[in-house]
N, C-alpha and C positions, 0 to 999 in steps of 0.2 A: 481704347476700350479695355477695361479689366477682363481678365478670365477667371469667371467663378465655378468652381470646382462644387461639384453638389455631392453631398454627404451620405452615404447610404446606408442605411443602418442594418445589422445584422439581426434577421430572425431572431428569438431567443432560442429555439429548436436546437439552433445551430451554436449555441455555446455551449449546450450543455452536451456533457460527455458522458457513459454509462459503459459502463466494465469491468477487471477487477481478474482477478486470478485463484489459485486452486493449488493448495499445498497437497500431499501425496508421499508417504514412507510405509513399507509393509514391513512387517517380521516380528521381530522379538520386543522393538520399538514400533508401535502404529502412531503413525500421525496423518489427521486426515482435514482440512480446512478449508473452508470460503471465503475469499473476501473481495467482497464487490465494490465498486467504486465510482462515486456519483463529483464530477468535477463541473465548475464554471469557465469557460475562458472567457478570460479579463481582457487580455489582450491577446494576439496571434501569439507572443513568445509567453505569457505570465496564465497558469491554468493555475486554479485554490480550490480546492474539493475535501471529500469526505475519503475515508476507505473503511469500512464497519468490517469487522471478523468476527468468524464463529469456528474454533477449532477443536478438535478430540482429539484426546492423547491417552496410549494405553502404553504401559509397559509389564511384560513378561516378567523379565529377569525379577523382581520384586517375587517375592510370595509374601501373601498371593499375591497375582498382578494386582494394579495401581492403573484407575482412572479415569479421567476427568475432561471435563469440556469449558474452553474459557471464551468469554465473551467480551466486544471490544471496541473502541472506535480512534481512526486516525484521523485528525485534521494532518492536511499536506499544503503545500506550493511549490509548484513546480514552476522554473524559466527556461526558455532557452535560450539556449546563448550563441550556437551557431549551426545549418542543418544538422539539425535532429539530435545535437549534444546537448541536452540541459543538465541546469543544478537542481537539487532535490532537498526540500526540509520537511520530517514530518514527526508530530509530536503521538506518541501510542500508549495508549490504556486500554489494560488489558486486565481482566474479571478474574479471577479462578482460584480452585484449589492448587496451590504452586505448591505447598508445604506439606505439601500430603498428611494432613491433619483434618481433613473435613471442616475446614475455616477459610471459606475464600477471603482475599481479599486481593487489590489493582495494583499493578506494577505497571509503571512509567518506563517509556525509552524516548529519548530524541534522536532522531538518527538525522544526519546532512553526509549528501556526499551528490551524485548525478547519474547521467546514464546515456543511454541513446534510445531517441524511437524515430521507427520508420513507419510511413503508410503501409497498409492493408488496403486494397480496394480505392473506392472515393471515399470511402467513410471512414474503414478501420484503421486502428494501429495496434502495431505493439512494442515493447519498450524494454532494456534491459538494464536495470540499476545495480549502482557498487556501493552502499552506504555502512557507517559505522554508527551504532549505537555511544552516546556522548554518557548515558547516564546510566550504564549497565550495574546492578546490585549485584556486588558478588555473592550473595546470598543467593538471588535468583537469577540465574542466568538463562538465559533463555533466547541468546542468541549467540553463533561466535564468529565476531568483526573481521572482516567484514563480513559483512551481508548479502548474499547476492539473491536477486529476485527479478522475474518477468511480469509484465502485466499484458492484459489484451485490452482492445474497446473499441467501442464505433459510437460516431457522432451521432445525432437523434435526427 
């Protein structure tokens, strides 16, 4: 007699992922930012999601000060590849007055690199990445490679 193994399929509650992280610098440079993060897991190792940002930046040193708030959205996928070390790709556009001319417009970055995340609780996690931006504009620079960044989240 065969042994048939029965299939059991996963809530959808339970794939989808809800978190996201919290930029923070004070002084003469303010920068202060949200960005939450709504993912799918595809598979246990392969999660594809969103990350939407909303940042403000003010600088002092300028006279008069200088500033602005940019608006933005990442597509990502994330694998893992073995406890809790994954690789990381995510493509980011991002809205704003970069040129301090009162003319917004979107700046592009691809960043790949990976990280580590550990459980929180039965639900939560959180994760640490090391990525480089692939397509940085010397014009606007707006990150300096690497990249280092946390995220938090818990399952639904």
């Amino acid at each position: 007699m065969l042994n048939k193994q029965v299939k059991t399929n996963t809530p959808l509650k339970e794939k989808i992922i809800v978190g996201g992280g919290l930029d923070l610098q004070f002084g003469n440079i303010t920068f202060v930012g949200v960005t939450p993060l709504l993912a799918y897991k595809v598979t246990d190792e392969l999660m594809v999601g969103g990350i939407f940002t909303y940042r403000y930046f003010k600088n002092d040193l300028y006279i008069p000060s200088y500033s602005t708030s940019t608006y933005g959205v990442a597509p990502f996928a994330r694998y893992t590849i073995f406890k809790g070390l994954f690789a990381h790709v995510e493509y980011e556009m991002l809205y704003g007055d970069f040129a301090i001319n009162d003319n917004p417009f979107w700046v592009n970055s691809f960043f790949v690199g990976g990280g580590y995340g550990f459980p929180i609780g039965n639900n939560g996690f959180a994760g640490i990445y090391l990525l480089w931006n692939l397509t940085e504009d010397p014009n606007y620079i707006l990150y300096s490679n690497p990249v280092v960044r946390m995220s938090f989240g818990i399952g639904l």
